[in-house]
C-alpha positions, 0 to 999 in steps of 0.5 A: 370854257372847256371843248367839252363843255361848248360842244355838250351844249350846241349839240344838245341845243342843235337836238331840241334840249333847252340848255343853259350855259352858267360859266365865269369869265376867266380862264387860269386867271385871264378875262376870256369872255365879257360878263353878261347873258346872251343866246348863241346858237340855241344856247342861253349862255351867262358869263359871270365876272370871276375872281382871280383865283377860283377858290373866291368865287362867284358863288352868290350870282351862280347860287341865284341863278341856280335857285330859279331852274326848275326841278326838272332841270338836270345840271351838268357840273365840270370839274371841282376844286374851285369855289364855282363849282363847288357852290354849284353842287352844294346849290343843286344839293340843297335844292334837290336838284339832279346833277352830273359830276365830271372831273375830267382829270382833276382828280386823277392821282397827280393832280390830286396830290398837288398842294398835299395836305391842303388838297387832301383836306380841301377834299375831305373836308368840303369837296367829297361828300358834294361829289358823292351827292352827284346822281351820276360820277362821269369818267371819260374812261374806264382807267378815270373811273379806276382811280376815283373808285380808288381814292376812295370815292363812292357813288354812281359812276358812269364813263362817257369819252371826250369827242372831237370835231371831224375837219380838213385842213384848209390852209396850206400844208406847213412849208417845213423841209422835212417831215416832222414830230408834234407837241400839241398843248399848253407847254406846261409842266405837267405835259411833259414838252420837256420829255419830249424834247430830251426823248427826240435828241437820244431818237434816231429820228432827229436825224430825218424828223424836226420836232414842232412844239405848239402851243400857248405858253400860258405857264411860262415855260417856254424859255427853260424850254428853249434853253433846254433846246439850246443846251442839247444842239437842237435849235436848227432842229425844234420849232415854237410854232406857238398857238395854234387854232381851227385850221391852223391847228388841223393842218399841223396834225395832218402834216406830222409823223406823229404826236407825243404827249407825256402828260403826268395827269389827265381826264382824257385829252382832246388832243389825242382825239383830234390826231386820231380823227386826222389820222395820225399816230399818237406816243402817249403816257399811260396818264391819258387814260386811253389806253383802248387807243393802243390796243386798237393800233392807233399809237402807242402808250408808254409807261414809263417817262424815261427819255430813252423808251420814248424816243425808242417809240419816236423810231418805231413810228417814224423810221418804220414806214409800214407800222406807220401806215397801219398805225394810220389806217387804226385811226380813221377805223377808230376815229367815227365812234368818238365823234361829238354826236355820238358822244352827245348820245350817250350823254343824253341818255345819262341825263334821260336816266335821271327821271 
């Protein structure tokens, strides 16, 4: 289950809406949530047992419990190439059913050309007249909403960003002897942690800075990684901190330079959010979709993947104390507008403009 997903809902329900929360199990392919129905704070929630791989289902238990909501019910559909998501439009579609699509990066032009023509088929053949049946298309930026009108792709389009959850770090400030660069994310191909790792060996950072790569390595790349390290001098200098949660996670934003994400392809990463609610600067590929962030002076987006421009960013953040200061100070200035009561408010009126 994505952030998104948790926080439009305890939000919702914390404001007096009746939510349902309808989701499979299963989470790239491991059991992350026990099969049944409960209520947890105001949000009836129910876990189907999923496939192995989503394009096999659960369709039946989702279009049953799609066909007793009432038609006033307005339904919220995250993400698309998995037969759960898809069976949940074509079951909102055949009902008469108000839904909101949102493909939060699925759709953005690198992960739409992955498997090809498969793919491309896929989508025209089943995928897109589903998702231009939506009443609204939801981007979380205006360059998402760019690439779906590109594809081509028609319908009523809305752009609405992620939030983030406002905390302080409890735990104890990381006991790293010099200051440091973070990598924050699954390490996976498609982030780019091994960019960032060549960008921090040509940086003249390296020379003051350690680089922390944290994260799960839920697509086993972890050791081509730490060969890469190996093979560039670098092991007394990077550190595989691994998953990182709650204040775990908090402290490593509070305690960093900076934070680096060359991800290929996006909707727009919570990752980038919660820096800037920490206050700290971010170096970004212009495949986040979040460009406003730069032009507020909260990071810098690049765009390009070329080692030698990012490490050249690397520099300008951490050997320039002054521009980090001011790069810091955007942040906290932008960080309130994206907070999840404010994002929830606009979802709300979304939803409200349905009937």
């Amino acid at each position: 289950m994505s952030n998104i997903v948790r926080q439009l809902c305890l939000h919702l329900a914390d404001s007096d809406h009746q939510v349902e929360l309808i989701c499979g199990d299963r989470e790239l392919g491991r059991r992350m949530l026990a099969p049944g129905t409960s209520v947890l704070h105001g949000v009836n929630q129910t876990v189907l047992s999923q496939r192995r791989h989503p394009l096999i289902g659960p369709v039946k238990q989702l279009r049953r419990k799609l066909q007793i909501l009432p038609k006033e019910t307005v339904v919220h559909i995250h993400t698309c190439f998995s037969a759960f998501s898809e069976a949940a439009m074509h079951e909102c579609r055949r009902k008469g059913l108000r839904y909101v699509f949102s493909p939060h990066g699925k759709l953005s032009p690198q992960m739409f050309a992955r498997f090809g023509m498969a793919k491309r088929a896929w989508w025209f053949l089943f995928t897109k007249r589903l998702v231009e049946s939506a009443s609204v298309i939801g981007a979380s930026s205006e360059e998402e909403r760019y690439h779906l009108e590109r594809i081509p792709l028609v319908g009523n389009f809305c752009s609405v960003s992620n939030g983030f959850v406002s905390q302080h770090a409890k735990a104890a400030k990381p006991t790293r002897g010099r200051p440091y660069l973070l990598f924050l994310g699954y390490l996976d191909p498609r982030k780019q942690p091994s960019l960032v790792i060549e960008a921090y060996a040509l940086s003249g950072a390296r020379k003051s800075h350690d680089l922390v790569l944290a994260g799960p390595d839920s697509y086993n790349h972890r050791s081509y990684l730490e060969g890469l390290v190996e093979k560039l001098g670098l092991r007394q200098v990077v550190e595989f901190y691994g998953p990182a949660y709650g204040e775990q996670k908090q402290a490593l934003y509070e305690n960093a330079a900076a934070l680096c994400l060359p991800s290929k392809a996006e909707g727009q990463p919570l990752v980038l959010l919660e820096s800037i609610g920490a206050g700290l600067p971010i170096i970004y590929s212009k495949a986040c979709n979040a460009s406003e962030f730069a032009a507020a002076g909260a990071g810098i987006c690049l765009n390009d993947f070329l080692p030698k421009n990012w490490a050249d960013a690397m520099d300008a953040v951490c050997l320039d104390l002054n521009r980090a200061r001011l790069m810091r100070e955007s942040c906290l200035q932008l960080a309130p507008q994206y907070s999840w009561p404010n994002i929830v408010k606009v979802w709300s009126e979304v939803y409200r403009g349905l009937y």
